[in-house]
Backbone as CSV, one residue per row, in Angstrom:
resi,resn,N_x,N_y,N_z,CA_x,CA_y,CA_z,C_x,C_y,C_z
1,UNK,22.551,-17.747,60.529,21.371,-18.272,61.201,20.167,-18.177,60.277
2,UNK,19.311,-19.364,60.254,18.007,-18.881,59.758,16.848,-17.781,59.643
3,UNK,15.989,-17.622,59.392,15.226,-16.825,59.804,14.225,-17.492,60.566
4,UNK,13.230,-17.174,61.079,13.620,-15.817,61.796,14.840,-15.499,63.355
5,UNK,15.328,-17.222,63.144,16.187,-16.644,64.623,17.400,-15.686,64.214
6,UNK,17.866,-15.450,63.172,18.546,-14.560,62.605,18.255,-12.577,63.326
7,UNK,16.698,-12.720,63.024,15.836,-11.345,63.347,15.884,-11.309,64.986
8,UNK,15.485,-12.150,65.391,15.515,-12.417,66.271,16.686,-12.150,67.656
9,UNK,17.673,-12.896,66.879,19.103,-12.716,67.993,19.914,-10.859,67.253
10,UNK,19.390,-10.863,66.230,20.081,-9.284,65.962,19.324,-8.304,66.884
11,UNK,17.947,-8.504,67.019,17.315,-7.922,67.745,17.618,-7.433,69.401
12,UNK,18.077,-8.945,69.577,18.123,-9.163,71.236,20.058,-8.702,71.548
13,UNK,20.851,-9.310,70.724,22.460,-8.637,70.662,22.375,-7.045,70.621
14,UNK,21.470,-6.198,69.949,21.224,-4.707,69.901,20.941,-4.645,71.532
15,UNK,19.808,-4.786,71.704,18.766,-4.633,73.081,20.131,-4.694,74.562
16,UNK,21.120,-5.880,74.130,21.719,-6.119,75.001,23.007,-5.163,75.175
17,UNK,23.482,-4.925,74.541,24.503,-3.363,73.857,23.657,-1.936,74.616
18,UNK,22.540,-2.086,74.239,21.908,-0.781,74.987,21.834,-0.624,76.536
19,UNK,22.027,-1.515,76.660,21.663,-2.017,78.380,22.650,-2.057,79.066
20,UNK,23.981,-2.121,78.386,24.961,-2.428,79.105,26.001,-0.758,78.795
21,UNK,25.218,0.302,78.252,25.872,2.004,78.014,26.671,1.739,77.002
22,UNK,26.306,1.022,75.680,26.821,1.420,74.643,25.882,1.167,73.736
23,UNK,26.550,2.097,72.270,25.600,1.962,71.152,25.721,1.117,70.154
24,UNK,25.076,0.379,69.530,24.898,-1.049,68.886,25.048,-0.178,67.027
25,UNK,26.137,-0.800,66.124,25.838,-0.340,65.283,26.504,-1.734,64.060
26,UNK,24.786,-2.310,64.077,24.865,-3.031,62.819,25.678,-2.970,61.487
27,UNK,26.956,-3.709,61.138,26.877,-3.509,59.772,26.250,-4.297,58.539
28,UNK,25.708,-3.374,57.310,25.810,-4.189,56.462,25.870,-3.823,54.960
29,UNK,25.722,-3.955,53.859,25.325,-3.364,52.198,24.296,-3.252,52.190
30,UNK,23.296,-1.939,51.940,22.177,-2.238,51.105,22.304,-1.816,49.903
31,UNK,21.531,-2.116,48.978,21.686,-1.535,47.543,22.907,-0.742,47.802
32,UNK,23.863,-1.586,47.686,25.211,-0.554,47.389,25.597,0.292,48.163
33,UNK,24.828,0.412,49.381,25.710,1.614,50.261,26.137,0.922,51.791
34,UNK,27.436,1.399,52.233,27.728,0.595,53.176,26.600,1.361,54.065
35,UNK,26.375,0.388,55.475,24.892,0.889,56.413,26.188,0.712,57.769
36,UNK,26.775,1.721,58.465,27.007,1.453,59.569,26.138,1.562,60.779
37,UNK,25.034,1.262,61.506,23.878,0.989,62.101,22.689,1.135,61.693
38,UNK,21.842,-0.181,61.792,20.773,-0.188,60.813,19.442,-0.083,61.452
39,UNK,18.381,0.667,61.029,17.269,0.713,61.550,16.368,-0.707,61.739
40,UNK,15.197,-0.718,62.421,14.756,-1.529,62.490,14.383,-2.641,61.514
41,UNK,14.194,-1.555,60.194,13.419,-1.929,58.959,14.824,-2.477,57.988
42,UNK,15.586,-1.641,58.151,16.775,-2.309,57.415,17.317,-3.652,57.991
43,UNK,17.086,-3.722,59.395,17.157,-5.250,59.865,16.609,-6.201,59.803
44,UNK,15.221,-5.969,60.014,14.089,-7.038,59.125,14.438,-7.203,57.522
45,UNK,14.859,-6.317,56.951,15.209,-6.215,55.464,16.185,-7.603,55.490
46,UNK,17.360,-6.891,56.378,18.892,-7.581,56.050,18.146,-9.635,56.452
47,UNK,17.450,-9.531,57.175,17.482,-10.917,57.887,16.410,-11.317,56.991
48,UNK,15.444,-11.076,56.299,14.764,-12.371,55.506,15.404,-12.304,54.089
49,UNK,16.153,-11.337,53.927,17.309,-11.945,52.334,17.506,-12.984,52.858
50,UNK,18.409,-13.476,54.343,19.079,-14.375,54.129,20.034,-14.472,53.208
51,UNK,20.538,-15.745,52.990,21.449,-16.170,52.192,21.507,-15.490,50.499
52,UNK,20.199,-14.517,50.714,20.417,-14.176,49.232,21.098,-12.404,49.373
53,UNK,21.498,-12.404,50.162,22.571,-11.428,50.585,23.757,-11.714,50.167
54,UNK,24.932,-11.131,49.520,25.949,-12.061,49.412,27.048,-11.706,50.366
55,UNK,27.746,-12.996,51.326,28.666,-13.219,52.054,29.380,-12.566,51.391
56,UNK,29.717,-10.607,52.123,30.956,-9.828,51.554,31.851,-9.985,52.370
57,UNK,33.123,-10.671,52.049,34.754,-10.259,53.110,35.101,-8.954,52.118
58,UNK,36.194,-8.275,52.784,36.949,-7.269,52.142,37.602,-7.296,50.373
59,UNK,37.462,-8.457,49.726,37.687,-8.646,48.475,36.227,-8.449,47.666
60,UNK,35.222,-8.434,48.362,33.995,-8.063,48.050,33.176,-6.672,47.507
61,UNK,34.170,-6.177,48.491,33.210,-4.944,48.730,32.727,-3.959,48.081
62,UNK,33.936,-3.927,47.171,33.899,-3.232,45.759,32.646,-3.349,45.003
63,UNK,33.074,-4.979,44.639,32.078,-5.504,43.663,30.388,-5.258,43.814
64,UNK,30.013,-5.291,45.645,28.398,-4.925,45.833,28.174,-3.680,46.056
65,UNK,29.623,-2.962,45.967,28.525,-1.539,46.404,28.573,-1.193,44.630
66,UNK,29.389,-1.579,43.797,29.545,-0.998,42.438,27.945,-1.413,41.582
67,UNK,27.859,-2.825,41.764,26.728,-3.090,41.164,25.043,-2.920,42.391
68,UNK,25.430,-2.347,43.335,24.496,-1.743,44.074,23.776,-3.095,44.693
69,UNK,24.467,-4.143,44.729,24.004,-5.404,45.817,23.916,-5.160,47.014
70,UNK,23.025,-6.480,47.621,23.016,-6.219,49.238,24.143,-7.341,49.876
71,UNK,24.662,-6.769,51.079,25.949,-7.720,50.992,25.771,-7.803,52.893
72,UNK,25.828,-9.452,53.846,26.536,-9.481,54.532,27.914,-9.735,55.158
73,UNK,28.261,-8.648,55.761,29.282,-8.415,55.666,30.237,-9.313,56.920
74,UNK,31.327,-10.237,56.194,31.995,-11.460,57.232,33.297,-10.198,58.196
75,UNK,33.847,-11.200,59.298,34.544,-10.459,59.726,35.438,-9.326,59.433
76,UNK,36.280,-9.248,58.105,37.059,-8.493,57.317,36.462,-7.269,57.171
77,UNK,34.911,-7.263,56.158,34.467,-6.105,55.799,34.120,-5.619,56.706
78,UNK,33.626,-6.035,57.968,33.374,-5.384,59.495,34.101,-4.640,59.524
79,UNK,35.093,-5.132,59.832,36.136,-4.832,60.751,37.085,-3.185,60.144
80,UNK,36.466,-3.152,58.391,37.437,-2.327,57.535,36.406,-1.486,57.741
81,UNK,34.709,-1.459,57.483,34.024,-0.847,57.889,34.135,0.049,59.276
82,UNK,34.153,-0.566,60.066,34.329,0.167,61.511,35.508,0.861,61.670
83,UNK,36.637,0.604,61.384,37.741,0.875,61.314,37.636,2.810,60.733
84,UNK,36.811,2.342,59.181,36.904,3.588,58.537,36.393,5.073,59.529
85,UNK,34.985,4.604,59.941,34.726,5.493,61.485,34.587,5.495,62.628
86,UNK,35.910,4.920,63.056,36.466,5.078,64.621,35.777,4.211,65.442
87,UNK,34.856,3.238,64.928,34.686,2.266,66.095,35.809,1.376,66.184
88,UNK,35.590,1.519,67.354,37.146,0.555,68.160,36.687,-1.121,68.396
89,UNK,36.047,-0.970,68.404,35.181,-2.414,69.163,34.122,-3.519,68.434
90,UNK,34.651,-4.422,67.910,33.055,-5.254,67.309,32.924,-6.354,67.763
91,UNK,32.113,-6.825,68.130,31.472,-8.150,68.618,30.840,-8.631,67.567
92,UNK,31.653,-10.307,67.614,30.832,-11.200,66.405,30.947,-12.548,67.240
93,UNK,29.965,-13.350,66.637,30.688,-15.038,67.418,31.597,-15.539,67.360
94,UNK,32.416,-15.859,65.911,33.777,-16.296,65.683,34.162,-16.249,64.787
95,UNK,35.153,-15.683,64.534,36.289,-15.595,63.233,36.630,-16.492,62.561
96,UNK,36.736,-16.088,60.897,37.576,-17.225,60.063,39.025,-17.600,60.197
97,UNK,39.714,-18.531,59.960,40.979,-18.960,60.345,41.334,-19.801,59.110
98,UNK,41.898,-20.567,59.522,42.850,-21.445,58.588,41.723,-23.111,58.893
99,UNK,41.598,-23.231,57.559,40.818,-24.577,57.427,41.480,-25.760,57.745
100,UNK,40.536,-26.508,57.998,41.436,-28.162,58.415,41.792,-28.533,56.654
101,UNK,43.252,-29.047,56.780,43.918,-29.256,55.696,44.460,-27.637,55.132
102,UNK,44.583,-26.507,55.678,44.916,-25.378,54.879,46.622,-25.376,54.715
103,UNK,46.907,-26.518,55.038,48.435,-26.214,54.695,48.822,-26.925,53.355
104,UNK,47.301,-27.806,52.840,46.922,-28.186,51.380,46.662,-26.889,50.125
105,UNK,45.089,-26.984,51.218,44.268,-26.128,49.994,44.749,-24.202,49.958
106,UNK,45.372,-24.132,51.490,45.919,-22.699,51.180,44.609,-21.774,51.470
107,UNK,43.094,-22.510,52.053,42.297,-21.332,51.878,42.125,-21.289,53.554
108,UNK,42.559,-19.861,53.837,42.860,-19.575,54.710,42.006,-17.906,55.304
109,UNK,40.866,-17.409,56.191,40.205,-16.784,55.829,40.809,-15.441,55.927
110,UNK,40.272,-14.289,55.532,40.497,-12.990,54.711,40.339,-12.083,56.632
111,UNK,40.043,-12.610,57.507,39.740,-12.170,58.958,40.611,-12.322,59.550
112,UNK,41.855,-13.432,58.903,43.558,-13.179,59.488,43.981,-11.866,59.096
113,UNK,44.541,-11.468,57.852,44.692,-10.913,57.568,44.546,-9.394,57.728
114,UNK,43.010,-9.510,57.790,42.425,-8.056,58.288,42.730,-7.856,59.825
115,UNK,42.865,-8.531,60.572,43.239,-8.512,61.396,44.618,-8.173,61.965
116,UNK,45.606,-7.911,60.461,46.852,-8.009,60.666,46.720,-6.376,60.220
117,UNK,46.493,-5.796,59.666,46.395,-4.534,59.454,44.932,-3.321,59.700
118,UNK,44.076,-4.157,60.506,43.143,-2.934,60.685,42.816,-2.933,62.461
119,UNK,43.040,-1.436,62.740,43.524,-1.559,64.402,42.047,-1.386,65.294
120,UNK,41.610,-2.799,65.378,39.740,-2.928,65.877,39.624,-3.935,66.922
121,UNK,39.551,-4.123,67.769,39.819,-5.238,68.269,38.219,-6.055,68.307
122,UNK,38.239,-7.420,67.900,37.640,-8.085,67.990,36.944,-8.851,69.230
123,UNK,35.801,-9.240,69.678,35.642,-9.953,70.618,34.619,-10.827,69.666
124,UNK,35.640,-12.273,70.199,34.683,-13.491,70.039,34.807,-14.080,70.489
125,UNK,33.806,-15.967,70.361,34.370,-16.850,71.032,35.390,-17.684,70.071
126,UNK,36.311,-16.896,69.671,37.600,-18.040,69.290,37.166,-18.295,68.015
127,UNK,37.765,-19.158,67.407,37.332,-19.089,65.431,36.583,-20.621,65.971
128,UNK,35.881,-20.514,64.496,34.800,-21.099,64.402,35.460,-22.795,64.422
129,UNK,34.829,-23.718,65.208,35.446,-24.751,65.295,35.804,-25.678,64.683
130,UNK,35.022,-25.335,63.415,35.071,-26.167,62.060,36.364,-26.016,61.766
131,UNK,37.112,-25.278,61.712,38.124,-25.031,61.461,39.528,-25.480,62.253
132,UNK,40.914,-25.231,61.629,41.712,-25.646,62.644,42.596,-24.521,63.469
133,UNK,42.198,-24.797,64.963,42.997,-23.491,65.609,44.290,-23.692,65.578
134,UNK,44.708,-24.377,66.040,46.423,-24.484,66.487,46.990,-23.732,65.433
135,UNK,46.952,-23.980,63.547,47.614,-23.233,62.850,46.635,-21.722,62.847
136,UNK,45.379,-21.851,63.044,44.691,-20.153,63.378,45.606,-19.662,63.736
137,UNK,45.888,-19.759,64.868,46.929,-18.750,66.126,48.490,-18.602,65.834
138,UNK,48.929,-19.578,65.024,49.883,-19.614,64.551,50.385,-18.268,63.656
139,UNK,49.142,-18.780,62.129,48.854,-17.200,61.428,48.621,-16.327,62.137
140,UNK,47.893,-16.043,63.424,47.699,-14.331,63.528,48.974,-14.313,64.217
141,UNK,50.115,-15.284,64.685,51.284,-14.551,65.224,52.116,-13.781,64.177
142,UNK,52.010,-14.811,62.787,52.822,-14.475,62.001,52.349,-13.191,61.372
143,UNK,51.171,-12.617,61.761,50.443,-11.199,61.563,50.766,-10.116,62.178
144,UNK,51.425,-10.401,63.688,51.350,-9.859,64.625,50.381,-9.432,65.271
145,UNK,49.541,-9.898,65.613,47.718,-9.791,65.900,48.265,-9.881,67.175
146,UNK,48.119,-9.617,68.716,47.572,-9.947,69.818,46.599,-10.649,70.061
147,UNK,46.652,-12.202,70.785,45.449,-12.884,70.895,45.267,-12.691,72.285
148,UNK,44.072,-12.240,72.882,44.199,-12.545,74.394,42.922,-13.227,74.778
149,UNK,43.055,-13.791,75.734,42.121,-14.813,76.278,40.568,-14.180,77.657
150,UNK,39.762,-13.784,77.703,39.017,-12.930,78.659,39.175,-14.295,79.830
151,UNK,39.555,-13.946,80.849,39.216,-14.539,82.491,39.665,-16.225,82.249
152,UNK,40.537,-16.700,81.530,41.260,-17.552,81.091,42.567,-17.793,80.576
153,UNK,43.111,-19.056,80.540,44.484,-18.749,80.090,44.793,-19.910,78.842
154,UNK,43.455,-20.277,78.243,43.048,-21.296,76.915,42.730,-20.529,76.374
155,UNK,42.676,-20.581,74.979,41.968,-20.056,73.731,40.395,-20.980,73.364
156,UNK,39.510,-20.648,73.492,38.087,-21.253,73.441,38.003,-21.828,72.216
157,UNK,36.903,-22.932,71.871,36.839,-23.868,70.535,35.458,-23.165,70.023
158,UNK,35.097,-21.885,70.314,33.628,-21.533,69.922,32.403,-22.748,70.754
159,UNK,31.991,-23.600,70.273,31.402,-24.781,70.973,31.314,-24.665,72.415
160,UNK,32.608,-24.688,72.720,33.382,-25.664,73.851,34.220,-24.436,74.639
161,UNK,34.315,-24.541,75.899,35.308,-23.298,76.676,36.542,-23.987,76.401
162,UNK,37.405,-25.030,76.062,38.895,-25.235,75.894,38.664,-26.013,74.467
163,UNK,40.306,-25.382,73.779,40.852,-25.970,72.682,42.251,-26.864,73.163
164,UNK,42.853,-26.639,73.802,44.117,-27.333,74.471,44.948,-26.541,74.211
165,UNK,44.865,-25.472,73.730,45.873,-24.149,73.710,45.920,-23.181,73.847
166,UNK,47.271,-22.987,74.628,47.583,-21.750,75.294,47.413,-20.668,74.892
167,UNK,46.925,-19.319,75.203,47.680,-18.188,75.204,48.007,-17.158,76.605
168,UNK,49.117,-16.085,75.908,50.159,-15.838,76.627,49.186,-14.667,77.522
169,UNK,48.841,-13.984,77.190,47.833,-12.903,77.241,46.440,-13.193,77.172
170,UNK,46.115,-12.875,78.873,44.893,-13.195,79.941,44.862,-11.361,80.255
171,UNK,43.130,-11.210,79.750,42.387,-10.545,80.163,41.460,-10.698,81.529
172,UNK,41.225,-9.882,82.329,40.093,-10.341,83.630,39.303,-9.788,83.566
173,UNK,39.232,-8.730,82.846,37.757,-7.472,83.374,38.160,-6.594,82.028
174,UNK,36.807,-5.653,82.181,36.738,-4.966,80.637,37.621,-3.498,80.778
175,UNK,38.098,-3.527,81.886,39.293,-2.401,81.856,40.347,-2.681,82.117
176,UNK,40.773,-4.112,81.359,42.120,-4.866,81.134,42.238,-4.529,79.488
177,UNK,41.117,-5.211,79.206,40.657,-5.062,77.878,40.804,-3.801,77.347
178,UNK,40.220,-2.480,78.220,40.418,-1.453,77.454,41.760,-0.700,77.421
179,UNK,42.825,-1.145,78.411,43.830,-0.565,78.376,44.657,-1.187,77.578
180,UNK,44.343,-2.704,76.999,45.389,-3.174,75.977,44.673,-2.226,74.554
181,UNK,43.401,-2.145,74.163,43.165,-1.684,73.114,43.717,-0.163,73.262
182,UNK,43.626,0.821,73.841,44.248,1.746,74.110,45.723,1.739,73.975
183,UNK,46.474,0.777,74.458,48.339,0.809,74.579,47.926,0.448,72.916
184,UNK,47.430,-0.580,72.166,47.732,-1.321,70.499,47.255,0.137,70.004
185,UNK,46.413,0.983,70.249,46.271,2.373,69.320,47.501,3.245,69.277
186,UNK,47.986,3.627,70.986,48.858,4.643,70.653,49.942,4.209,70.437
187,UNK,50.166,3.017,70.565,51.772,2.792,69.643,51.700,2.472,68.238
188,UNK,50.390,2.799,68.256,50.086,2.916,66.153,50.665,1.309,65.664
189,UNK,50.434,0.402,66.219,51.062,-0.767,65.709,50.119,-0.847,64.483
190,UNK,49.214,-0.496,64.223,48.015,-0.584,63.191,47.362,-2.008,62.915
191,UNK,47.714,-3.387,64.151,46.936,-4.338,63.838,45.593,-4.157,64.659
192,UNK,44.678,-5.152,64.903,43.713,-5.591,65.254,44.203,-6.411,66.921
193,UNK,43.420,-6.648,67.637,43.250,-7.376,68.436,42.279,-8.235,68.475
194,UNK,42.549,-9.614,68.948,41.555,-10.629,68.938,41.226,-10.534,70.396
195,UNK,39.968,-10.827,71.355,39.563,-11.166,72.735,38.743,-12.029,72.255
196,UNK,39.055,-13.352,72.790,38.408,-14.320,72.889,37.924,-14.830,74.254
197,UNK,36.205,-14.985,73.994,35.508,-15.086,75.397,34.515,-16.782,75.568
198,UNK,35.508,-17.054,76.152,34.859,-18.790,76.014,33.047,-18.621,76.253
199,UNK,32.794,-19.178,75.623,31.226,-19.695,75.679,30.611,-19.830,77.284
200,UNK,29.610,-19.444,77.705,29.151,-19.986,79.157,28.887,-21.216,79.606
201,UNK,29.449,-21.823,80.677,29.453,-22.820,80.524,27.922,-23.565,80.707
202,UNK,27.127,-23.224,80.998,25.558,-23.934,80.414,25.377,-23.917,79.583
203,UNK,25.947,-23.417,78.520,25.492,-23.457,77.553,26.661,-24.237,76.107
204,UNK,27.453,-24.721,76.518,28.899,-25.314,76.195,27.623,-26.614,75.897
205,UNK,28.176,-26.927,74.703,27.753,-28.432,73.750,28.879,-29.297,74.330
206,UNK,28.196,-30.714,74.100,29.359,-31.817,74.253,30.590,-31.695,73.049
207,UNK,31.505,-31.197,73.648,32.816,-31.570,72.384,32.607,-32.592,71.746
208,UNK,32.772,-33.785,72.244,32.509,-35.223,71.130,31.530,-34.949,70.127
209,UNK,30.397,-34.777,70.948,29.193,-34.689,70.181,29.408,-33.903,68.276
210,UNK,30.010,-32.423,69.041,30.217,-31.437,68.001,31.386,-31.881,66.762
211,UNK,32.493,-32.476,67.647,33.361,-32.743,66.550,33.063,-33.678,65.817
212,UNK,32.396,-34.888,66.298,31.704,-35.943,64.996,31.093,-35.119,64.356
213,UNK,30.365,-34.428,64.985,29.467,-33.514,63.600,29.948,-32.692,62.642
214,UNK,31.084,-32.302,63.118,32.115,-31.484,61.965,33.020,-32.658,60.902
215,UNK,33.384,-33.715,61.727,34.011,-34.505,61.001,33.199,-35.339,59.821
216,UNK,31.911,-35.461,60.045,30.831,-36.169,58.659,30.635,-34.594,58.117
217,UNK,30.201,-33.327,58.452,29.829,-32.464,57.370,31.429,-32.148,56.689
218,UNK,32.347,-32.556,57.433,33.586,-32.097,56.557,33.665,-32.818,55.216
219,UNK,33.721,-34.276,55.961,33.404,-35.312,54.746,32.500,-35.401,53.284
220,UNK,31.018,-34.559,53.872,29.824,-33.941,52.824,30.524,-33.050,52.126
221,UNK,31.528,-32.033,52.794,31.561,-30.899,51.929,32.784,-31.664,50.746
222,UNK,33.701,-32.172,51.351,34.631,-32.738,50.191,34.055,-33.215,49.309
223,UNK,33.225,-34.437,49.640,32.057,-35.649,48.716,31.571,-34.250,47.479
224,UNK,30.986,-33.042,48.277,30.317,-32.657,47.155,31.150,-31.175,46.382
225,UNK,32.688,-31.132,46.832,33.222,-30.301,46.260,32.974,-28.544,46.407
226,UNK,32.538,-28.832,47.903,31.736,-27.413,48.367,33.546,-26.768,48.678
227,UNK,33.525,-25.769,47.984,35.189,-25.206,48.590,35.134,-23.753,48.686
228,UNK,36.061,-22.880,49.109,36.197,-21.782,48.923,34.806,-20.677,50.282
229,UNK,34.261,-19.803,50.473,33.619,-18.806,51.000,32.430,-19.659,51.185
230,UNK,31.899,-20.769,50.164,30.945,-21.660,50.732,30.789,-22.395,51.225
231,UNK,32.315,-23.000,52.195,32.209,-24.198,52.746,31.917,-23.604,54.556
232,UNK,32.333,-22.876,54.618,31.853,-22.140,56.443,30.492,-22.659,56.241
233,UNK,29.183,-21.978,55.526,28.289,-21.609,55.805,27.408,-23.320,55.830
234,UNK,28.085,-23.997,54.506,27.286,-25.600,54.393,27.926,-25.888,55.520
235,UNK,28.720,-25.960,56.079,29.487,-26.396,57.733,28.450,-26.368,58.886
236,UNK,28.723,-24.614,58.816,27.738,-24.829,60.075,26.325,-24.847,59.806
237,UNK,25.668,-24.870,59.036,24.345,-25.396,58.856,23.827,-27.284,58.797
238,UNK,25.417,-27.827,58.125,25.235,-29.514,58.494,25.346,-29.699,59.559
239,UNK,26.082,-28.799,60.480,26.607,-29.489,62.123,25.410,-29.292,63.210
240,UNK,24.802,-28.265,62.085,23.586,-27.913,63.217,22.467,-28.830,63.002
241,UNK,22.356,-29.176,61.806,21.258,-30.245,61.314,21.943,-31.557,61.978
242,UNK,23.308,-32.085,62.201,23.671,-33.069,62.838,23.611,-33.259,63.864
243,UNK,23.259,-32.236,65.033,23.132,-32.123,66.334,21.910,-31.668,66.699
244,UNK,21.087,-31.891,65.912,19.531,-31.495,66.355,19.113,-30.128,66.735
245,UNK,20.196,-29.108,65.839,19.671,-28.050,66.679,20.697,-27.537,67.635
246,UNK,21.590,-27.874,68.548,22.209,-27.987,69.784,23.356,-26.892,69.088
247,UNK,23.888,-26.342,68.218,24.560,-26.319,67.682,24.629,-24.506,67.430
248,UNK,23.053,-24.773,66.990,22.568,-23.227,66.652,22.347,-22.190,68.086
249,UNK,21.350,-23.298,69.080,21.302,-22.476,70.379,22.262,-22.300,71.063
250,UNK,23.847,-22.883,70.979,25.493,-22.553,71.451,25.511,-21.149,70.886
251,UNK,25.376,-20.977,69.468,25.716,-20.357,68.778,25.308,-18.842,69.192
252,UNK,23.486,-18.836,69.138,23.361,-17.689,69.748,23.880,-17.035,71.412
253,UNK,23.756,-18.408,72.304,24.024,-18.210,73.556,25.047,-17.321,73.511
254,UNK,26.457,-17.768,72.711,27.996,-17.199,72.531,27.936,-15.569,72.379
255,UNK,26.802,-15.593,71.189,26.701,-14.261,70.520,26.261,-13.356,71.176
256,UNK,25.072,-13.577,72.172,25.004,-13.080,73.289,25.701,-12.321,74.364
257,UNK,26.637,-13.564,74.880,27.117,-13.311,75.866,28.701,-12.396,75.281
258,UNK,29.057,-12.646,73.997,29.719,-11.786,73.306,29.718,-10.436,73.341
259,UNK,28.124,-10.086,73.245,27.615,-8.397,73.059,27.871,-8.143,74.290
260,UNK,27.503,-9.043,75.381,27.426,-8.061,76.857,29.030,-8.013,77.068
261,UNK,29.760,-8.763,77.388,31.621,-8.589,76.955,31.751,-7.235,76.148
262,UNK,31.546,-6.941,75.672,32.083,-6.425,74.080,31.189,-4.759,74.283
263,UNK,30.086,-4.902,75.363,29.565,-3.556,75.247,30.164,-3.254,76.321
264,UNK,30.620,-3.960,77.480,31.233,-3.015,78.792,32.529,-3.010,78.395
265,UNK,33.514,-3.783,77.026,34.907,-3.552,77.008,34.263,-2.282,76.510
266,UNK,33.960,-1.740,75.563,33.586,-0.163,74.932,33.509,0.714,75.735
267,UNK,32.410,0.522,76.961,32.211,1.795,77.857,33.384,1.524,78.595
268,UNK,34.132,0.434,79.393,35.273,0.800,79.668,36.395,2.128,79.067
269,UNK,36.516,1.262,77.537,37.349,1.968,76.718,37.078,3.752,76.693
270,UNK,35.895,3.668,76.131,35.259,5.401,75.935,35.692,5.990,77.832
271,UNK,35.569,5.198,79.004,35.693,5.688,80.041,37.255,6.234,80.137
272,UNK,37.787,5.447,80.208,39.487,5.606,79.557,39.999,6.875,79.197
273,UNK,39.269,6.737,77.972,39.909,7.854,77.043,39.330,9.193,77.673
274,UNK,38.271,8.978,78.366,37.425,10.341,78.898,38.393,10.813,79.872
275,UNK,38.773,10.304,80.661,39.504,10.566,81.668,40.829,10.690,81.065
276,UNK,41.116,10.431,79.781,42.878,10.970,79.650,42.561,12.449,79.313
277,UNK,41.421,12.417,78.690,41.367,13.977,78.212,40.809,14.825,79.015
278,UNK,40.019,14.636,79.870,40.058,15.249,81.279,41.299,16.057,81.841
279,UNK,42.282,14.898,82.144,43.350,15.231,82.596,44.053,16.135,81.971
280,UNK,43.879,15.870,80.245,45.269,16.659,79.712,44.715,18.296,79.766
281,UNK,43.131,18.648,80.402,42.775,19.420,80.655,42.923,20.612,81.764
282,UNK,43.654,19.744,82.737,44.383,20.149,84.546,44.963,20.966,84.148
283,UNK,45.758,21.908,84.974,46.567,22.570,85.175,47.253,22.577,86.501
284,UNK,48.518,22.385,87.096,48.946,22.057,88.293,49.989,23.195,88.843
C-alpha cells in the first residue's frame, strides 16, 4: 500500500487486534535486526521507506540482517519469524501462490512452501488474485498444508467471496479454528495451516471489473519483462490504478476484517490451551 494508507491501515489492523483480547505483533527488519512487534515510531519508520524497504521472503533474510538492511517481510519470513517465538497465529491479506502460466515460468511463491514446513497457521483472504488458484491449492496439497475455508465451503479470490473451488474443510467460528490449529500442533505434523476468510460482502469488487484489470496489467508486466518478486507488487499497484482505486479500498477492507478473524481465532486458541492446562492440573 502507499503511504500514508500503508500507516494508516497498520495503525487501525493493531487498534483492531487490541480490541478484540489479543496482542498485535508487527513484523519487520530494521537495520538488520529482526523486530517482532514494532513501536509506534518503528511503524511510521517501516511505512514511509515504502518500497525502499526490501520485499524479504525467507531466501532473504540472511542477506538484510547481514548487511544490516531494512526489510519487509512477505508471507514466508513472517511466518519463519513467528514460528521462531511461538506465535501461532498471523493475519495477512493474501498469500503468494503459483503464477498464471507457473507451469511455464516455474515461479511459484516461497509462502507454499513455508507453509509446508512451518507449523503457523495463516489467516487470509485466499492468495492474491493475480495469481492462479486452482494450481495454488493444488501445491499446498502436494505440501500437505490444510486449507480450510472460515463459514464457507469455496476458497475466496481475495477480491471476490468465490473462486469456483472447493474445499474439503469448513471452519464456522474461531473455536473450530482453534481446535484444528491445536490437533496440526500436537500431532507435530510441522506444516502450516491456511484459513481463508472471504472478503465482506460490501465490500467485494466486481469480479469482471477486477479480472480485466489483472488481465491488461498481466499483459504490462510481460510487455515490460517485469518477472520474478517484482511482478506481485507492479500487479497490484496497476490493478489498482486500473480500477480507480476500488482495488486498494477491497484490499484494506479484507485486511481488516482479517485482523478481527485472526484476533478471536488467537484468544480462542490461548483459551484452549488454558483450559487443557487447567485440567492437567485436577486431581480426581
Amino acid at each position: 500500500m502507499p503511504y500514508p494508507q500503508n500507516l494508516e491501515t497498520a495503525k487501525e489492523v493493531e487498534a483492531i487486534v487490541r480490541k478484540n483480547g489479543a496482542v498485535p505483533a508487527t513484523v519487520a527488519i530494521l537495520d538488520g535486526k529482526p523486530c517482532i512487534g514494532l513501536s509506534m515510531e518503528e511503524l511510521e519508520r517501516l511505512a514511509t521507506l515504502g518500497t525502499r524497504a526490501q520485499k524479504t521472503a525467507r531466501r532473504d533474510i540472511a542477506h538484510v540482517v547481514a548487511s544490516r538492511g531494512n526489510g519487509a517481510t512477505t508471507v514466508s519470513a513472517t511466518m519463519y519469524f513467528a514460528s521462531m517465538v511461538g506465535i501461532s497465529v498471523f493475519v495477512t491479506g493474501g498469500i503468494g501462490g503459483v503464477h498464471r502460466h507457473g507451469e511455464q515460468t516455474m515461479d511459484i511463491s516461497s509462502d507454499l512452501t513455508e507453509l509446508g514446513r512451518t507449523p503457523v497457521a495463516v489467516i487470509s483472504a485466499g492468495v492474491k488474485s493475480i495469481l492462479d488458484i486452482p494450481r495454488t491449492l493444488e501445491y499446498l496439497e502436494t505440501q500437505g498444508v490444510c486449507v480450510a475455508t472460515y463459514k464457507t465451503n469455496e476458497f475466496p479470490a481475495f477480491f471476490t467471496e468465490k473462486s469456483g473451488c472447493k474445499v474439503t474443510c469448513r471452519v464456522d467460528t474461531p473455536e473450530d479454528c482453534a481446535r484444528l490449529i491445536d490437533a496440526n500442533m500436537k500431532l507435530k505434523l510441522g506444516t502450516g495451516i491456511l484459513i481463508a476468510v472471504p472478503i465482506p460482502k460490501e465490500h467485494s469488487a466486481s469480479g469482471n471489473m477486477i479480472e480485466s484489470a489483472i488481465q491488461s496489467a498481466l499483459r504490462e508486466a510481460r510487455d515490460k519483462n517485469i518477472t520474478g518478486n517484482a511482478e506481485t507488487p507492479f500487479l497490484l499497484a496497476r490493478v489498482n490504478e486500473i480500477t480507480g482505486g476500488a482495488s486498494l479500498a477491497s484490499n484494506i477492507a479484507l485486511v481488516k476484517n482479517n485482523s478481527l478473524v485472526g484476533a478471536k481465532i488467537a484468544v480462542a486458541l490461548a483459551q484452549l490451551r488454558e483450559r487443557e492446562h487447567s485440567n492437567r492440573g485436577k486431581t480426581f
